[in-house]
N, C-alpha and C positions, 0 to 999 in steps of 0.2 A: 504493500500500500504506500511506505514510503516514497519506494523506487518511482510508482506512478505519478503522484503529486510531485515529485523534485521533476521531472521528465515535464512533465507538465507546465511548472513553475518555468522549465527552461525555455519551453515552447511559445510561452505568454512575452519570455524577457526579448527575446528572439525579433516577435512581430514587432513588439511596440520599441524594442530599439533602432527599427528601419521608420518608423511611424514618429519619432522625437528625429530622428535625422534629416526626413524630408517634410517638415510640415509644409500643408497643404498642394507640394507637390508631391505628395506620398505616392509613392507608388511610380515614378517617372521612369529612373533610370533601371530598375529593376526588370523593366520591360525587355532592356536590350538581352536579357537574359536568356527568352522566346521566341520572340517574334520572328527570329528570322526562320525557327522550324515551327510555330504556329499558323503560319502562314504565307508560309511556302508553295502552300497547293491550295487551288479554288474548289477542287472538289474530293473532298473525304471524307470519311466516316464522323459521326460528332463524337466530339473526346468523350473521356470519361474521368469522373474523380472515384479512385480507390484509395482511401486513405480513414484512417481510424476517425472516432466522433471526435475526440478530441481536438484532431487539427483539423475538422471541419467548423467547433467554433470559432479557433480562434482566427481563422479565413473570414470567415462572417463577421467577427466583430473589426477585425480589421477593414475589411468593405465598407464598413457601417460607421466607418470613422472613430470608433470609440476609445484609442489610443492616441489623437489627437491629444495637445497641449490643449488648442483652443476649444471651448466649452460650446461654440456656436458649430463647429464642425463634426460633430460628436452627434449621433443618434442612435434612435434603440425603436424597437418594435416592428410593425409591417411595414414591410415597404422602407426601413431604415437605408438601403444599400443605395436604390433610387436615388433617396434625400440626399444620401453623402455625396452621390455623385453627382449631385445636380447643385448641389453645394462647391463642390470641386471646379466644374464647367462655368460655370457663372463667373466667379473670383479670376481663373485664370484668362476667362476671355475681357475680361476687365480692363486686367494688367495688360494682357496681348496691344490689346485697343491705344488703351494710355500711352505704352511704350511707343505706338505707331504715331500718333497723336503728338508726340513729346517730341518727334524726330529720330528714336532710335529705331531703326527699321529692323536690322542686322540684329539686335537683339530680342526685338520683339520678333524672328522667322525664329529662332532658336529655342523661345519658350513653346510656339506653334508647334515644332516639330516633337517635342518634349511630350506633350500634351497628347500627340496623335501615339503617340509608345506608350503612352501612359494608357489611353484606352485598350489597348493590344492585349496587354498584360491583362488588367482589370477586370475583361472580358474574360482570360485564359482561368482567374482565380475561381468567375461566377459558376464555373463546372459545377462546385465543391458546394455551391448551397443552393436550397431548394427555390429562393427564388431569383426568376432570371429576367434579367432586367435589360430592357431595349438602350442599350448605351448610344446608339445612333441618334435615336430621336430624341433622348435627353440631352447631349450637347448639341444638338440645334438647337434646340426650347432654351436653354442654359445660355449658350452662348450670346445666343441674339438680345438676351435680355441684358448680360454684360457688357457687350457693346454699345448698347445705348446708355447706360449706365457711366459709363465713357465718356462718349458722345456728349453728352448734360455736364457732367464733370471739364471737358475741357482740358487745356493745359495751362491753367494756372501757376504763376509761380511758387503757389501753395503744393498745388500736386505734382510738380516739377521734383519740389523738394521731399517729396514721398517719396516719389518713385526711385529716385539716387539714392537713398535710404533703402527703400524694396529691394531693388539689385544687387545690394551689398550681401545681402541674405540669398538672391535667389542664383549669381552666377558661380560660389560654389556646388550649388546644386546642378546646375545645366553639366558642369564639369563631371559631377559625378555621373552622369547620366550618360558618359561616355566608358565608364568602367562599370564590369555584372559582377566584379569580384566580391565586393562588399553585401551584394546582394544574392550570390552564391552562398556566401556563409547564413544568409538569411535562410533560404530553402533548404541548405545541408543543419539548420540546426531545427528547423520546423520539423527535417526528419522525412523530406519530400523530394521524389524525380520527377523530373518531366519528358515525356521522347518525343521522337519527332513526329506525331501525330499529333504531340500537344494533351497525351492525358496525362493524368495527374493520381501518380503512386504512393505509396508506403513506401522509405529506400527500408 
């Protein structure tokens, strides 16, 4: 009983120290993990999650934002994964907008691309819990309302001065989101393969 709960306890420290790493881009660079054997092929079998209950919570609560810092990014109940990621889509097409807005183009294509691996992945997670969520058509919905969000916001030299502040925070992250190593040790400690079909095992 020990052994389960310490196993456990490792499994929880695991998610939520990739989830304190990336806030609010959680989940970005970890994509580069997959994606290139998630989809690979247009046409294949649909994956599969074979994986104990255990790391199917803490997949779920992870989706669900619930290892966020911030207390507004954090949900629980039906339909929590949606919220989080329509939570996620909004903020980020925000920033995307502002940054375009503000003049940084080059940086604002970097968070764009960021974002589109980020769904890759996100999707690749949604195997593992029963419910499954149109990620396509919530960052339309999400995004579009971001950008206007934007749009009304402006470039003020109020939010000039955000934003140089934001990026300080967000281009370590972009950077990570060139390296799966760090997020390798995430899946090797959750205790999880993935092959090139994109299911999702017990290692």
């Amino acid at each position: 009983m020990q052994n389960a709960e310490t196993r456990m306890r490792s499994i929880q420290h695991a998610a939520a120290e990739v989830a304190r790493s990336v806030p609010r881009l959680i989940l970005w660079a970890a994509a580069l993990h997959l994606c290139s054997t998630l989809y690979s092929s247009a046409s294949r079998a649909e994956p599969t999650c074979e994986v104990e209950a255990s790391k199917r919570l803490v997949i779920a609560s992870f989706l669900c934002g619930r290892m966020s810092r911030e207390a507004a990014n954090r949900f629980s109940g039906p339909n929590c994964i949606a919220y989080a990621a329509d939570r996620r889509f909004e903020d980020i097409a925000e920033q995307i907008r502002s940054y375009q807005l503000c003049g940084e183009q080059q940086f604002a294509e970097q968070l764009k691309e960021a974002n589109l691996v980020s769904t890759k992945l996100v999707e690749a997670l949604s195997i593992c819990v029963p419910d499954r969520v149109d990620y396509k058509k919530i960052m339309n919905e999400a995004s579009a309302r971001g950008e206007r969000s934007a749009d009304e916001q402006g470039c003020t030299p109020e939010r000039r001065a955000f934003l140089a502040e934001k990026r300080k925070a967000l281009e370590p992250l972009v950077a990570l989101s060139k390296d799966d190593k760090f997020f390798s040790l995430f899946f090797d400690r959750l205790g999880v393969r993935v092959d090139d079909a994109g299911n999702i095992r017990d290692k």
